[in-house]
C-alpha positions as CSV (number, residue, x, y, z in Angstrom):
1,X,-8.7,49.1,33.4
2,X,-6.0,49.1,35.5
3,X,-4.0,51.7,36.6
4,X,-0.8,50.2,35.0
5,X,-2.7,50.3,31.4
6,X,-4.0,54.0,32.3
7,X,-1.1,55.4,32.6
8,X,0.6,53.4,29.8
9,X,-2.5,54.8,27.9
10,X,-1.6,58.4,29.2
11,X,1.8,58.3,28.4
12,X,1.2,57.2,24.8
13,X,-0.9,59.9,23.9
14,X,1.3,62.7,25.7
15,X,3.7,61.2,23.9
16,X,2.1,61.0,20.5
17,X,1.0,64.8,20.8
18,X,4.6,65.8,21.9
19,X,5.9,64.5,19.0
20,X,3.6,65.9,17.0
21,X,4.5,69.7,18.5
22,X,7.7,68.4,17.6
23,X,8.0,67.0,14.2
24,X,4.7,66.0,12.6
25,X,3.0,69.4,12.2
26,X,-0.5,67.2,11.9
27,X,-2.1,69.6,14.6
28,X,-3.7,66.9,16.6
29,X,-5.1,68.6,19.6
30,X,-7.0,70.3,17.2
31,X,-7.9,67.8,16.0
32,X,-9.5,65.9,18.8
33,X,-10.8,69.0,19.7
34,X,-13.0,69.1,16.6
35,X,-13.9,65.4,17.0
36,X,-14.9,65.9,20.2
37,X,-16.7,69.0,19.7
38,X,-18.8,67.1,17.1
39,X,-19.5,64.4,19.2
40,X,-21.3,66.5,22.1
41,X,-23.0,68.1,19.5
42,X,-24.7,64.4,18.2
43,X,-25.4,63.5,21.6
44,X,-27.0,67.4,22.6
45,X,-28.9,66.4,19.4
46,X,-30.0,63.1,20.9
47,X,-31.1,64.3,24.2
């Protein structure tokens, strides 16, 4: 990955959860927060 796709890749997500904040109400840091959450949960599991 190049730097130029990393921080295309950054800005579309800051941008994505701004816009949420802003007009979508879909909560989606909680969101991946949750996902996330659950995922290092599996892989503790896993371990």
């Amino acid at each position: 990955m190049t730097n130029t796709i990393a921080i295309a890749l950054l800005v579309l997500i800051l941008g994505l959860f701004a816009a949420d904040q802003l007009w979508l109400q879909w909560q989606l840091p909680l969101m991946a927060a949750r996902t996330v959450d659950s995922l290092v949960e599996y892989l503790i599991f896993w371990r």
